[in-house]
N, C-alpha and C positions, 0 to 999 in steps of 0.2 A: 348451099348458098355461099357465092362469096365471102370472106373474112371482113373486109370491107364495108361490101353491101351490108350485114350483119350488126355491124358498128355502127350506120346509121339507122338502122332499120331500130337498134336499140335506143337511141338518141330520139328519134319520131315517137317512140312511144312511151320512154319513160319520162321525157320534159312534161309529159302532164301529169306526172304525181306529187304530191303534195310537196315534200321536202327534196326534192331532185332540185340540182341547180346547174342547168346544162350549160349557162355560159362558161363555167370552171373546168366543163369536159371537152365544148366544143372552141375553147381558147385557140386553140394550137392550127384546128381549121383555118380560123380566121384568118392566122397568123403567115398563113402561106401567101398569101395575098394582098394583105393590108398596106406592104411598104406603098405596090404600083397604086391601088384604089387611092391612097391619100396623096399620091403624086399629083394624080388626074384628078383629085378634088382641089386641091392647091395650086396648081403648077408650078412647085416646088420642088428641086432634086434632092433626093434623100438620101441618105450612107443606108448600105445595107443593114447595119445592126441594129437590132429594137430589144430593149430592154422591157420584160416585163414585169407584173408589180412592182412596178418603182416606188420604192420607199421617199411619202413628202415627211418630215421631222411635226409630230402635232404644234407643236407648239410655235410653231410657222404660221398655223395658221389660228392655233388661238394662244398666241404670247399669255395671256393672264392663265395659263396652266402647264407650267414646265414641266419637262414629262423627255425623255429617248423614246419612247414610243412614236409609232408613226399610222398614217393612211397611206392606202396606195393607191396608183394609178393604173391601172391594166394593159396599155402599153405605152411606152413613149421611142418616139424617131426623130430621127433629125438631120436638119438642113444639111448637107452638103456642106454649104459656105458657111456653118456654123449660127446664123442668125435666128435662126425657130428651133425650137423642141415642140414638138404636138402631141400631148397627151392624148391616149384614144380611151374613153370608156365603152365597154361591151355591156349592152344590156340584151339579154333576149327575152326578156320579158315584159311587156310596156308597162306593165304596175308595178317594177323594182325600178325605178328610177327614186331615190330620197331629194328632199330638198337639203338634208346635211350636204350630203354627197353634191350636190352642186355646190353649192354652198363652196366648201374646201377647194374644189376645181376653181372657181372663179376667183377665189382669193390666190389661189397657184399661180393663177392667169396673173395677177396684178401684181406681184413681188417678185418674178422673174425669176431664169433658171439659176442664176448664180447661188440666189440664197438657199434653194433644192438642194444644189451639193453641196454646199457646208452645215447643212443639216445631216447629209447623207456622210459625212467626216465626223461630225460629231457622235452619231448613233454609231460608226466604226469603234470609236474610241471606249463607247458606253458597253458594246455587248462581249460578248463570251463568244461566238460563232465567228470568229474570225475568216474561215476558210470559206465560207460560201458568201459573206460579205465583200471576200478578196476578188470573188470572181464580178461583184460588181463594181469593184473600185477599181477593177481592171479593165472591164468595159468601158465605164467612164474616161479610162484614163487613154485609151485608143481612140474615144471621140474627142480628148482634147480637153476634158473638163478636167480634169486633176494628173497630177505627180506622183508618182509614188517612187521613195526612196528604191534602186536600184538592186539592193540586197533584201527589200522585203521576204521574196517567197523561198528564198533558203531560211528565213529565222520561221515560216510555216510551216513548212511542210518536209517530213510527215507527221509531223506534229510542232506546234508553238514552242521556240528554242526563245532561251533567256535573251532580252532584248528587245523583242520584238513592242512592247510597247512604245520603247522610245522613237522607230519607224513608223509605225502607226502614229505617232504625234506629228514624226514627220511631212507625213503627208500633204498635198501643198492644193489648195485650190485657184487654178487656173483662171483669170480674171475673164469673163463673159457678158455682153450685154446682149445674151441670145432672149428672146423672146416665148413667152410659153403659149401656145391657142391650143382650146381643146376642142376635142373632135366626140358626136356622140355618136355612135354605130347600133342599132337597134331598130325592132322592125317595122316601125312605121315614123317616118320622118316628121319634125313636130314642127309649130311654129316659130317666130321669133327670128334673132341675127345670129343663134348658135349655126355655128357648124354641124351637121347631122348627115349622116350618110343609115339611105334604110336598107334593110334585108331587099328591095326587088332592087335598087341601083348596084350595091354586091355580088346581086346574083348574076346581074347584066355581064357585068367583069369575068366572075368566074368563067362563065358561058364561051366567054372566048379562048377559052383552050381545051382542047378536046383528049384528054384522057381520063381515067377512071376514075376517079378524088373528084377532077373537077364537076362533071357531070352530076355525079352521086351528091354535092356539096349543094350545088346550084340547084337542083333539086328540094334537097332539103330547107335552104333558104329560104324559097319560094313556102315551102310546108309549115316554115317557124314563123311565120308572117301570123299566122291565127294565133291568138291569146290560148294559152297553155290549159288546157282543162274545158274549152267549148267547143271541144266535138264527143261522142258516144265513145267510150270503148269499140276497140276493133274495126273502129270505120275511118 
């Protein structure tokens, strides 16, 4: 069999066991596609780069418990002209949706991207993991959201040289009044004025290009639309 086919063929049948959690394997799927689908749910032009679990700072969203800790977002993209960031949350399961979890999202929505990234400056300053932080404060900083001092990544790598925290202070947050909407992606679209894109409208998308991923995806899509555990073994 395929390598490929193989890989879904394992994805179709272990998302129905108990502790499997196949959005965290089939992420990367989505991910090949998701920029154009939210173009064409938006009519919004988007920058190639999407970040994902974007780290929000908790305490953004609940102030009464200070904390460098964070939640994250599963992916975020963004406008072109800089105006939107759209958080995308992946569910594939329609009973893993929380109300925390909205909850946080909608407060995201209403305090704007700016304070994201000075939260996301602040948890730099708070952790020990410099170098894979770096790689987000780098992305950031190619979309325009922040600064970073020019001799940063000689005081990193290949390893953290003396100095570097005062750089890491330096860091400058780019003033932005872009906007956050979130987007839910999960397999059956719900009601209300959220944004929701389901597994059959994805799969419409994928459908239109005809090679091996695609087909094999848009397939499985269609298959993840049933709730994870109501069909028989081997059927």
């Amino acid at each position: 069999m395929d390598p490929l086919e193989t890989a879904f063929q394992h994805l179709d049948q272990w998302r129905h066991l108990p502790s499997y959690q196949l959005e965290r394997r089939a992420d990367v799927f989505f991910s090949v596609y998701l920029k154009d689908v939210v173009e064409e749910l938006t009519g919004v032009a988007l920058c190639d780069e999407i970040i994902p679990e974007l780290p929000i700072k908790r305490d953004l969203i609940w102030p009464e418990l200070p904390t460098s800790k964070s939640v994250k977002v599963d992916y975020a993209l963004f406008a072109r002209d800089r105006s939107r960031v759209f958080f995308v949350e992946l569910k594939t399961d329609a009973g893993s949706r929380r109300d925390a979890q909205d909850d946080y999202l909608a407060k995201a929505k209403d305090i704007g991207f700016e304070p994201i990234v000075r939260g996301v400056r602040d948890i730099v300053l708070a952790t020990s993991a410099h170098q894979k932080y770096h790689h987000l404060t780098a992305a950031l900083a190619r979309l325009g959201y922040l600064r970073l001092p020019a001799d940063l990544e000689a005081h990193l790598y290949p390893t953290a040289q003396p100095g570097l925290r005062a750089l890491l202070e330096a860091i400058e947050v780019e003033p932005t009044a872009a906007a956050v909407e979130v987007i839910y992606l999960q397999p059956e679209a719900t009601g209300g004025d959220e944004l929701c894109v389901d597994f059959a409208r994805f799969a419409e998308h994928v459908e239109k290009k005809d090679d091996a991923l695609s087909r094999m995806f848009a397939r499985a899509l269609r298959e993840w639309r049933a709730v994870a555990g109501s069909r028989a073994p081997g059927r």
